[in-house]
C-alpha positions in Angstrom: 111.2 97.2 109.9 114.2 98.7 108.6 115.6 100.6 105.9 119.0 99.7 105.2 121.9 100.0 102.5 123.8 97.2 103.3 126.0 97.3 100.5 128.1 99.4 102.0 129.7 97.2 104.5 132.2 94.1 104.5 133.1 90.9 105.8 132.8 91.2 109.5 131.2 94.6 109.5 128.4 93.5 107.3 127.6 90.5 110.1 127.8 93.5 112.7 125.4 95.5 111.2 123.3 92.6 110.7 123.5 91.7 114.3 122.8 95.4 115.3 119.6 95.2 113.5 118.3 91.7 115.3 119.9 93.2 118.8 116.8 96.4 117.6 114.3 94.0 117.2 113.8 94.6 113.8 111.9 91.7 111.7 111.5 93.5 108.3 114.7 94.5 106.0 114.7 96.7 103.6 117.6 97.0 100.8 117.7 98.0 97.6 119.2 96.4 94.6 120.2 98.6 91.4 120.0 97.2 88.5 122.9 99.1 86.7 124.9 97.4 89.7 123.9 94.0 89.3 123.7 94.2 85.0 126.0 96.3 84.1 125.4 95.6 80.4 123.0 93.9 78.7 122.8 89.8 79.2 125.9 90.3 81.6 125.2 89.7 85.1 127.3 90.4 88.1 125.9 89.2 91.1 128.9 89.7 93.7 127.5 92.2 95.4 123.5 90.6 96.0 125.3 87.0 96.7 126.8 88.5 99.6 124.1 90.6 100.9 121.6 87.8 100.4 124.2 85.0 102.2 124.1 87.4 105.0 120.8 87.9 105.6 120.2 84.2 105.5 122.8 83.5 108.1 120.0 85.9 110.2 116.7 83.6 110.2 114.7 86.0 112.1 114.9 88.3 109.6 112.9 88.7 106.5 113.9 90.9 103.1 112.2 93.5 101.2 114.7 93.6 97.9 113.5 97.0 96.4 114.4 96.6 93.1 115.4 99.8 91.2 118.2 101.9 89.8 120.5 104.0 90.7 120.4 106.9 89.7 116.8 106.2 89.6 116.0 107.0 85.9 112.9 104.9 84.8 114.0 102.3 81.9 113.9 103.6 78.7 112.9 99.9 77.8 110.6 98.4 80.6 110.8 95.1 79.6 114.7 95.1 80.2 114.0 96.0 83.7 111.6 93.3 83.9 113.8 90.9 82.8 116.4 91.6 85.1 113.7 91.3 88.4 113.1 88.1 86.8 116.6 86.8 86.9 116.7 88.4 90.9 113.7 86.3 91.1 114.6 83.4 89.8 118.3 83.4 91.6 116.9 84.6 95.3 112.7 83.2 95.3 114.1 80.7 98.1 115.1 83.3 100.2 113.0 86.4 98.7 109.7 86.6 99.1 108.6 90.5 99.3 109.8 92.7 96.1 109.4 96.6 95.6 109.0 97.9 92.5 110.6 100.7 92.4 110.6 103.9 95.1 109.4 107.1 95.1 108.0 107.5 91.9 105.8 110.0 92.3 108.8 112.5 93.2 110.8 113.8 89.9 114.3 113.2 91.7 113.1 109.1 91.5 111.7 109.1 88.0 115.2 110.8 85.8 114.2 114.4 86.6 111.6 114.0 84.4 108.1 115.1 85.1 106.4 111.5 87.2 104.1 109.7 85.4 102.1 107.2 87.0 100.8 105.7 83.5 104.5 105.0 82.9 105.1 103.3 86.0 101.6 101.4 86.1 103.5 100.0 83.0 106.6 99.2 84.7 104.9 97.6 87.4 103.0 95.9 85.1 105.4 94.7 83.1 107.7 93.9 86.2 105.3 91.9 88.3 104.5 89.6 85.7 107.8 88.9 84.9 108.7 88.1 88.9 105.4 86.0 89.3 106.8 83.9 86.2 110.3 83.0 88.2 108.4 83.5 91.8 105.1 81.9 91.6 105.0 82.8 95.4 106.1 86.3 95.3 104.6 89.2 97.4 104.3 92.2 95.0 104.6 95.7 97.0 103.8 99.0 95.2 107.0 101.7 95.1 107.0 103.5 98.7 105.1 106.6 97.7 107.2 109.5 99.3 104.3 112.1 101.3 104.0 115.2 99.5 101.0 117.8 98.7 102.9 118.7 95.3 100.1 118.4 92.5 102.7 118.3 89.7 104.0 118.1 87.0 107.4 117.2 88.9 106.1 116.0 92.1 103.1 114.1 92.9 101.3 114.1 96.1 101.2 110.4 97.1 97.4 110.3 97.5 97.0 111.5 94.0 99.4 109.6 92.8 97.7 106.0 94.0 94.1 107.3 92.5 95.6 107.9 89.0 97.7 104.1 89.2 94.4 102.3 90.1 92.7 104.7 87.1 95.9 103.3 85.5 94.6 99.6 85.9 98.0 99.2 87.9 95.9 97.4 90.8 96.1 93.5 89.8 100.4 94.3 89.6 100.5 94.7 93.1 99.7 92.5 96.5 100.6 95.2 98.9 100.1 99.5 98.5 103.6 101.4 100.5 103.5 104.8 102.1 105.9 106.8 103.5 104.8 108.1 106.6 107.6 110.7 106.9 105.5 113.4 108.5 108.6 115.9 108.6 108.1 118.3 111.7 104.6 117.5 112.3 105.2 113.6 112.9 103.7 111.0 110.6 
């Protein structure tokens, strides 16, 4: 697999990055989409941007999508169940073609939860919240949990990923969630 942000490209140059990734041998896509991008304001959805990336990847068979739904900046919702609502529009307008969603990334880092100290309590609720509201518009929708960036950090702004998964199961967060993500960075050392 792949990360990717292929938002950034256009027409032709979207279809050669695409082709790129196939010509690696790469199965798995990953690419976010930010809610503030794709509803602006409440109820009002703009979808230009997903349409195309989604087309695109569908004119790639031998490719499959991980749409790692968040925001950018990543500030957690100050209302949860708006987020939710808008992964169950994505949902409902991609489940053909989408079957892997992420919830989220980082969260366990301060820099992908607003700045604010992380909370997994708060985002066992927005996974909560969020996975139920996919399953309702994707019956057959793969859950993952938010990639959990590796760090030793024991808090309050930074979480070590280990630490962070015990206190989401302790957070009943496990029924929300069909597959756990790590981040096997491993910096100099190697993952």
């Amino acid at each position: 697999g792949v990360n990717v942000a292929l938002e950034q490209y256009a027409g032709q140059e979207l279809g050669s990055a695409l082709t790129r990734v196939v010509e690696g041998g790469f199965t798995w896509v990953r690419q976010p989409f930010y809610w503030s991008q794709v509803e602006p304001e409440p109820g009002r959805f703009d979808w230009t941007v997903s349409d195309r990336l989604v087309a695109a990847l569908a004119r790639h068979p031998q490719l499959r999508l991980v749409a790692v739904l968040e925001d950018d900046p990543p500030v957690p919702p100050a209302d949860p169940d708006r987020f939710a609502a808008f992964a169950a529009a994505f949902a409902a307008r991609y489940g053909e073609r989408v079957d892997y969603y992420q919830i989220w990334d980082e969260p366990n880092l301060a820099q992908h939860w607003g700045g604010d100290p992380v909370s997994p309590p708060a985002y066992a609720d927005l996974l909560a919240r969020t996975a139920t509201a996919v399953r309702a518009a994707d019956p057959d929708a793969r859950l993952l949990l938010a990639g959990l960036a590796p760090t030793i950090e024991t808090g309050p702004q930074n979480l070590s990923d280990a630490r962070y998964l015990d206190q989401l199961y302790r957070a009943g967060a496990a029924p929300y969630f069909d597959i756990v993500c790590g981040k096997p960075y491993g910096f100099e050392t190697g993952p």
